[in-house]
Backbone as CSV, one residue per row, in Angstrom:
resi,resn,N_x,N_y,N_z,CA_x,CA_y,CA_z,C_x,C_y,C_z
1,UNK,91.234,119.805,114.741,91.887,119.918,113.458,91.345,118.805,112.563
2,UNK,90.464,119.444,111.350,90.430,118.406,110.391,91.267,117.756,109.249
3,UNK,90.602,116.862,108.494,91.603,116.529,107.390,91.395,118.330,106.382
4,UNK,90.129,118.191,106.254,89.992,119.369,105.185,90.599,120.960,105.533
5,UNK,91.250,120.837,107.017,91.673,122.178,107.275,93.222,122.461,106.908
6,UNK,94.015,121.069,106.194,95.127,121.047,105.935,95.153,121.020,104.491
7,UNK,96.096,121.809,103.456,96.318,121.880,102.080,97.653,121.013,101.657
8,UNK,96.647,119.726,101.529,97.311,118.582,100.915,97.890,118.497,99.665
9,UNK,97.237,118.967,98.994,97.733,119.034,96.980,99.179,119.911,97.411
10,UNK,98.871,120.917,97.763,100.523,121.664,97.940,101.873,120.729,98.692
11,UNK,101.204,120.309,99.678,102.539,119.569,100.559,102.843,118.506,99.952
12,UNK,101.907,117.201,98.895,102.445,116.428,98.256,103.373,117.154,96.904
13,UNK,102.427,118.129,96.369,103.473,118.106,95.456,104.936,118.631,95.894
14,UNK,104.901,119.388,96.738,106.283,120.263,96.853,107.287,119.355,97.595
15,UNK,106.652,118.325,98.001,107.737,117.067,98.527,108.016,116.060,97.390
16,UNK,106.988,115.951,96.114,107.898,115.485,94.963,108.740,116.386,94.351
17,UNK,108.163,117.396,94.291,109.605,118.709,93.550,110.502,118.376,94.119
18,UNK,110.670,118.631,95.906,112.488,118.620,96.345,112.426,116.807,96.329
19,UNK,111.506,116.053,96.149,112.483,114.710,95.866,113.246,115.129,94.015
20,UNK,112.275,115.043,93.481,112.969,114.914,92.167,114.201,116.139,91.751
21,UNK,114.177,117.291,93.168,115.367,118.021,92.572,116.783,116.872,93.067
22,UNK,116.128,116.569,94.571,117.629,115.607,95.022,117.650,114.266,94.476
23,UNK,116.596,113.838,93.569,117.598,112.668,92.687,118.057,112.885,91.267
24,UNK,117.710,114.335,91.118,118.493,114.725,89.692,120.335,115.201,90.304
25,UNK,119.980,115.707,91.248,121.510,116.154,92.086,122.190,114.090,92.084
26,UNK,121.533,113.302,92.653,122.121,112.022,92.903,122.191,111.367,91.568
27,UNK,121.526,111.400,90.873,121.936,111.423,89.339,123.627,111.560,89.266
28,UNK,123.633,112.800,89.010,125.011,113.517,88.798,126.031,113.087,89.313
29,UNK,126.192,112.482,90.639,126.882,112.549,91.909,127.137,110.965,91.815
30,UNK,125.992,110.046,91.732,126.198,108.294,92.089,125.857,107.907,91.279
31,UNK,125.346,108.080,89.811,124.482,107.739,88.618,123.309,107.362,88.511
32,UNK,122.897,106.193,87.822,121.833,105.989,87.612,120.245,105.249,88.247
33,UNK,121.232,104.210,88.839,120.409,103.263,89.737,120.114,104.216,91.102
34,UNK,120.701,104.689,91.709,120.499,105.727,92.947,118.959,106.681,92.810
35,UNK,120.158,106.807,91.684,118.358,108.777,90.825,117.302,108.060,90.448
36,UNK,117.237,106.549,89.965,115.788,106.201,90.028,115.143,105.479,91.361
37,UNK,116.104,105.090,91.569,114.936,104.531,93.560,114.878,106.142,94.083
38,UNK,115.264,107.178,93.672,115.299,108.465,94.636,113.809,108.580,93.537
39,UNK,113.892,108.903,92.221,112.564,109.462,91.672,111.270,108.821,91.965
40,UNK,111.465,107.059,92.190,110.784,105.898,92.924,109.779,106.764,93.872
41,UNK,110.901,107.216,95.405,110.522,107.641,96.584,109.431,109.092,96.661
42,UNK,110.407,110.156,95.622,109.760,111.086,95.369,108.008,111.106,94.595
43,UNK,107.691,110.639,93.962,106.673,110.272,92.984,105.467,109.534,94.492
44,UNK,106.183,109.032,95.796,105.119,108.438,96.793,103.890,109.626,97.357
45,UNK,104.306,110.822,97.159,103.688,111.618,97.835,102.469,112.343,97.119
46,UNK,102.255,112.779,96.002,101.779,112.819,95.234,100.856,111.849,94.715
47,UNK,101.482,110.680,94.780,100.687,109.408,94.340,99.422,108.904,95.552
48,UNK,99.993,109.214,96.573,99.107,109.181,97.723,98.312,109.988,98.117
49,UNK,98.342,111.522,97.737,97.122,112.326,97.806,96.364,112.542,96.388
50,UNK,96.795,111.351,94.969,95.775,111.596,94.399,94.789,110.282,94.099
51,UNK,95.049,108.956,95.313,94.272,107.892,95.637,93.892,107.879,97.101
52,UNK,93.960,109.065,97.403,92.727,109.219,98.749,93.701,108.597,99.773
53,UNK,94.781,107.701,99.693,95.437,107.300,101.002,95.661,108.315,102.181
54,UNK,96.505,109.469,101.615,96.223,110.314,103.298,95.217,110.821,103.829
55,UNK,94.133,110.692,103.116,93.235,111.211,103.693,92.639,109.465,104.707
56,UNK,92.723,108.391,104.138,92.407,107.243,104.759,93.848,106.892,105.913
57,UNK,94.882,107.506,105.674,95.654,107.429,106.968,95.571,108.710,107.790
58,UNK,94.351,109.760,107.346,94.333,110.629,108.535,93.377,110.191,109.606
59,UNK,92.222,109.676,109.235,91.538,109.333,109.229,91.534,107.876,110.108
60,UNK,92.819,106.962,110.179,92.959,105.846,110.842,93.949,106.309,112.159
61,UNK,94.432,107.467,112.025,95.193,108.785,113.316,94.228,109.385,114.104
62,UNK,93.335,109.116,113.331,92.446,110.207,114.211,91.459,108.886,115.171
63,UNK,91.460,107.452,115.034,90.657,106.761,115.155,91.451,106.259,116.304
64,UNK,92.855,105.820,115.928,93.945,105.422,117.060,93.626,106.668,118.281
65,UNK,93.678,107.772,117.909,93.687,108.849,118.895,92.667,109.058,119.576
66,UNK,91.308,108.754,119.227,90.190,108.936,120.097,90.268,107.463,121.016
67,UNK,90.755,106.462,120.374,90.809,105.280,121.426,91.700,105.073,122.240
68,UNK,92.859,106.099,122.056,93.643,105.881,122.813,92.828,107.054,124.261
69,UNK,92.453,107.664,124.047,91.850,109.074,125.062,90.810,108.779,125.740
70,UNK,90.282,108.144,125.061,89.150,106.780,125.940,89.338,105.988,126.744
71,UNK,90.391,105.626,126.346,91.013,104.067,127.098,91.333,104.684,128.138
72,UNK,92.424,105.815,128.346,93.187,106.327,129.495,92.076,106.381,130.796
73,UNK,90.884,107.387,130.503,90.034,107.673,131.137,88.591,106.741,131.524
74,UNK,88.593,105.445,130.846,87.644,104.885,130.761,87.622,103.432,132.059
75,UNK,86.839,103.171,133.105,86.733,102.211,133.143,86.624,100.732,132.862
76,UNK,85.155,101.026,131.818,84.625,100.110,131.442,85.769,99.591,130.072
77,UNK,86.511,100.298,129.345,87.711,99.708,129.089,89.220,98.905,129.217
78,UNK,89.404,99.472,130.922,90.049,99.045,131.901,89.568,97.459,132.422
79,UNK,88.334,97.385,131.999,87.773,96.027,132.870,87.521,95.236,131.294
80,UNK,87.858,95.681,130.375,88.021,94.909,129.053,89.361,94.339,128.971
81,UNK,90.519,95.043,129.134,91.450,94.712,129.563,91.667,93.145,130.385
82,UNK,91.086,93.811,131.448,91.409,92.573,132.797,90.715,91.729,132.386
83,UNK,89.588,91.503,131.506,88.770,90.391,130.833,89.856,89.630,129.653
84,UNK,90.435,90.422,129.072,91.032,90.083,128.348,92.515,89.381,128.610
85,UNK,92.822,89.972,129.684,93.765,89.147,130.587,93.250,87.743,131.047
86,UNK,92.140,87.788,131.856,91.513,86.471,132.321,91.573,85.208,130.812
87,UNK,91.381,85.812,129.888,90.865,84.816,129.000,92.412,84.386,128.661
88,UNK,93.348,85.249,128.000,94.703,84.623,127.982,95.805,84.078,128.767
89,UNK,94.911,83.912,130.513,95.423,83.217,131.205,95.115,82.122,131.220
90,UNK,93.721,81.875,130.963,92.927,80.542,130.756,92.809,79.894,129.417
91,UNK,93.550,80.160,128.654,93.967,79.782,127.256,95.635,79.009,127.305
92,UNK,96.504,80.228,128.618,97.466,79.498,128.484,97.491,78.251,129.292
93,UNK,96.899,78.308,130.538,96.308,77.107,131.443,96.067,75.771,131.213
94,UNK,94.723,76.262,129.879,94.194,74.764,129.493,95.521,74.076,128.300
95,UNK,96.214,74.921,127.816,97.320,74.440,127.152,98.583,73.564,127.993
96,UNK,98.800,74.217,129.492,99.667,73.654,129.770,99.474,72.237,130.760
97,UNK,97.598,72.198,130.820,97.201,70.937,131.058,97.659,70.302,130.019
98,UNK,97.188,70.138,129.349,97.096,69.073,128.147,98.497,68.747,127.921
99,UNK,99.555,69.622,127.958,100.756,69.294,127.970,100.990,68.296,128.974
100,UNK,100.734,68.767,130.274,101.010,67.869,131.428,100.368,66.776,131.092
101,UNK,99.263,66.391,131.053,98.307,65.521,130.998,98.977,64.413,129.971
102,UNK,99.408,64.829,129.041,100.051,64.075,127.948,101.310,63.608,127.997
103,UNK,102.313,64.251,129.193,103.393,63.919,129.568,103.152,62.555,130.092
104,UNK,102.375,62.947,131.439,101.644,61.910,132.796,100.976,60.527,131.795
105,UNK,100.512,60.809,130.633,100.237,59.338,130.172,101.355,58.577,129.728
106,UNK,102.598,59.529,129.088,103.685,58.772,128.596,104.831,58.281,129.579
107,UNK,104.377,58.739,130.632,104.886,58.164,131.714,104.719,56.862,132.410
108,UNK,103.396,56.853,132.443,102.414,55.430,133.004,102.524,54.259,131.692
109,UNK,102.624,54.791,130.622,102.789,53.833,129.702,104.101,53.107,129.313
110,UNK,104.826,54.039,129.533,106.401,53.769,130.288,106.918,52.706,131.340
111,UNK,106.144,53.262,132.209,106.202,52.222,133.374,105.378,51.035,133.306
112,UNK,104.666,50.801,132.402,103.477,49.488,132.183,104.298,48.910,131.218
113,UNK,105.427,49.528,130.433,106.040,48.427,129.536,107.684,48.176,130.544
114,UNK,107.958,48.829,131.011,109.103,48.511,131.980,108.182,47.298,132.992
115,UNK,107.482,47.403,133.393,106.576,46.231,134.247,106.861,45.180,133.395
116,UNK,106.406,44.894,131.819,106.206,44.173,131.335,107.305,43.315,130.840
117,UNK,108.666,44.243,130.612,109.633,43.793,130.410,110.445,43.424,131.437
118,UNK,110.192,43.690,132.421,110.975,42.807,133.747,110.161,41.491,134.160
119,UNK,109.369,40.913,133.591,109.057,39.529,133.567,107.115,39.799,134.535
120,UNK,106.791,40.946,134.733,106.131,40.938,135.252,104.590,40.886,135.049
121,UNK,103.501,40.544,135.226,102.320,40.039,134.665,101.399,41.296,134.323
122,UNK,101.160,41.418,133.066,99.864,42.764,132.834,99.144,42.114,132.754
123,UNK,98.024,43.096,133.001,96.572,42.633,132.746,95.800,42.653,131.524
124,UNK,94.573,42.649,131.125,94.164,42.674,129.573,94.332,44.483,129.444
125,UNK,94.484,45.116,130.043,94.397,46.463,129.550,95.696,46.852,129.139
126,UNK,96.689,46.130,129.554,97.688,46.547,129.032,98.840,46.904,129.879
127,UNK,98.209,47.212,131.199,99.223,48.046,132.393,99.629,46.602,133.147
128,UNK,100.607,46.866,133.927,101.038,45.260,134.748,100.634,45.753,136.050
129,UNK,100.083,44.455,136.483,99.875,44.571,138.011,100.776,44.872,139.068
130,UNK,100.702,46.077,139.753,101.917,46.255,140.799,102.184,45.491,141.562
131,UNK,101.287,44.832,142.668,101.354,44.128,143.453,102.645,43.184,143.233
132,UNK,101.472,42.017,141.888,101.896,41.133,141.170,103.519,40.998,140.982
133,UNK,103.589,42.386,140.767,105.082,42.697,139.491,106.197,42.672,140.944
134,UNK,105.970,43.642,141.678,106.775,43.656,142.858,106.842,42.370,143.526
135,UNK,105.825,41.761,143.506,106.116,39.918,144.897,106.955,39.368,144.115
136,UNK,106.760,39.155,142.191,107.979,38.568,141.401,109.430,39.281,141.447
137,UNK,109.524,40.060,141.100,110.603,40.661,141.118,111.227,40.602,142.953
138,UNK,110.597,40.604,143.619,111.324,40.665,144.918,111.596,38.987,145.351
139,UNK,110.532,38.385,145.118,110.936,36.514,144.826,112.149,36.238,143.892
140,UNK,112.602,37.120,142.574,113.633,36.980,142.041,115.054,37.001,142.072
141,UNK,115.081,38.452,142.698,115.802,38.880,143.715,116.537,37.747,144.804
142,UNK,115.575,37.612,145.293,116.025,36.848,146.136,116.509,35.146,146.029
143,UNK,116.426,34.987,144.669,117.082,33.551,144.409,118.058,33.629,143.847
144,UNK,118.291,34.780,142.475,119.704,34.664,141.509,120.328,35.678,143.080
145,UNK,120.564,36.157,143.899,121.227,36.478,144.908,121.987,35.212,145.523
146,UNK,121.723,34.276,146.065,122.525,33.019,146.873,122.819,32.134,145.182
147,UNK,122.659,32.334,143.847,123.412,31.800,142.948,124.399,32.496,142.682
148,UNK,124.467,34.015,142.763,125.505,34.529,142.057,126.148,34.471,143.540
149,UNK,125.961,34.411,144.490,127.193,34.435,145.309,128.215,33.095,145.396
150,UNK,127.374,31.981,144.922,127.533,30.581,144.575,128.568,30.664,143.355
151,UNK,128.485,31.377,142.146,129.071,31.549,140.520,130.122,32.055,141.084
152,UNK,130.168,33.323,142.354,131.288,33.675,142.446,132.501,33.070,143.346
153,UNK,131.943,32.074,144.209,132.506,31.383,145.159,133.907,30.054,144.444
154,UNK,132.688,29.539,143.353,133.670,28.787,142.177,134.865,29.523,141.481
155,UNK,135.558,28.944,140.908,136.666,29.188,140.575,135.675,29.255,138.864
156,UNK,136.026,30.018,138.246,136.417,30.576,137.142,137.217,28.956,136.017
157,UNK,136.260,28.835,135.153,137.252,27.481,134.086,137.544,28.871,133.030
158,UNK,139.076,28.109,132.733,139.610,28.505,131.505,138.742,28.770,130.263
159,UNK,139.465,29.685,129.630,138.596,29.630,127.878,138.724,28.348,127.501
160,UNK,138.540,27.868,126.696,139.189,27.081,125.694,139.800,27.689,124.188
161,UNK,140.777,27.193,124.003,141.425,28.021,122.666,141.151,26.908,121.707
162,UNK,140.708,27.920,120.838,140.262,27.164,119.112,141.735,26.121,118.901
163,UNK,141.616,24.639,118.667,142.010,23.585,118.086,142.590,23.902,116.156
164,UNK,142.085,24.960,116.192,142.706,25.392,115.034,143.085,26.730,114.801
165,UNK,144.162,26.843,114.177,144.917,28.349,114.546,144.306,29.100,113.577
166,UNK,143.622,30.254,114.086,142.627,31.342,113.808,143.814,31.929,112.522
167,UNK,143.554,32.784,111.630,143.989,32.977,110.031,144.922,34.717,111.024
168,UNK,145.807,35.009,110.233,147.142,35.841,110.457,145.941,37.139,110.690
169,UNK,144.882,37.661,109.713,144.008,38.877,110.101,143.013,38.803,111.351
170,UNK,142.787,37.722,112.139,142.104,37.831,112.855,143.122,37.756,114.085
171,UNK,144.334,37.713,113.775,145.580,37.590,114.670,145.475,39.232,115.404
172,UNK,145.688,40.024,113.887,145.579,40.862,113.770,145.081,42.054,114.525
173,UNK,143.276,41.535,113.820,142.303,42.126,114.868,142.147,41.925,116.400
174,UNK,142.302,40.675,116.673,142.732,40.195,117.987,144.028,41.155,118.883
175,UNK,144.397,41.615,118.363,145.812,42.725,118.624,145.330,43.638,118.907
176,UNK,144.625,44.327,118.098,144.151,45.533,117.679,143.595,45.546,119.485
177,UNK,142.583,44.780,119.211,141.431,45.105,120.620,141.764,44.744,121.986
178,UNK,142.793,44.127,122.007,143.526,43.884,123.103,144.050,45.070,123.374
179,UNK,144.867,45.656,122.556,145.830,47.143,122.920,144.599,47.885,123.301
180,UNK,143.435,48.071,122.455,142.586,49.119,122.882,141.612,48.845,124.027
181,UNK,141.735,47.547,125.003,141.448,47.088,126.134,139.976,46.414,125.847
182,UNK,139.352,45.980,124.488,138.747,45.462,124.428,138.529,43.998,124.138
């Protein structure tokens, strides 16, 4: 079946006739704004077989349809496919390296400033020496341990209370944070 074996001029126009009979009826019925998006719609068909469009959307039906009838039966399309699979597996792949990869540095850089901030020695590159970092920290360990058991063994000295009586609002606030256990 071709384009030229179908009589196009007739079927566009006779689908603007019954549009423009049913938006002269919607006219009547809903008024004005209705009957012109209806005369809008009607006027598409016509307008399209006298700028060649259906013949360029028969024409893009008929192109879908031979590729689709190909494809079904075709190997060497079948293995375009699975090529085409391979590549958007390896597209999503190298993406979710780089993700990882970029995690794994903000991690190590993480841990080279936690090194650094627990008193422990980096090197010029920037990262702290493990070794290093662990013999300090475990030497540390092991001294404020026999002090704080020492801090806790002592008795506790009193506050001392301000020599001068703090002003009626800080009485106040002093209230306040006590009730709220602070």
């Amino acid at each position: 079946m071709s384009y030229d074996s179908f009589i196009w001029l007739p079927l566009a126009a006779g689908l603007t006739l019954l549009g423009l009979v049913l938006s002269y009826l919607t006219y009547h019925r809903r008024g004005l704004r209705p009957a012109l998006l209806g005369v809008a719609f009607s006027l598409l068909p016509i307008a399209a077989y006298l700028t060649g469009a259906i013949e360029m959307l028969w024409k893009v039906g008929v192109a879908i349809g031979q590729f689709a009838t190909g494809f079904v039966f075709s190997p060497e399309k079948w293995a375009g496919i699975g090529v085409t699979g391979l590549a958007i597996a390896l597209f999503l792949a190298a993406g979710g390296r780089q993700r990882r990869r970029a995690a794994r540095e903000a991690r190590k850089t993480a841990r080279a400033q936690e090194r650094t901030a627990a008193g422990g020695r980096a090197d010029r590159a920037g990262l702290g020496a493990p070794d290093q970092t662990r013999a300090l920290a475990t030497r540390q360990e092991k001294t404020q341990v026999p002090a704080e058991r020492a801090r806790a063994a002592t008795p506790a000295k009193p506050a001392r209370r301000a020599t001068t009586p703090a002003d009626d609002d800080m009485k106040d606030i002093e209230d306040i944070l006590r009730k709220r256990g602070i």
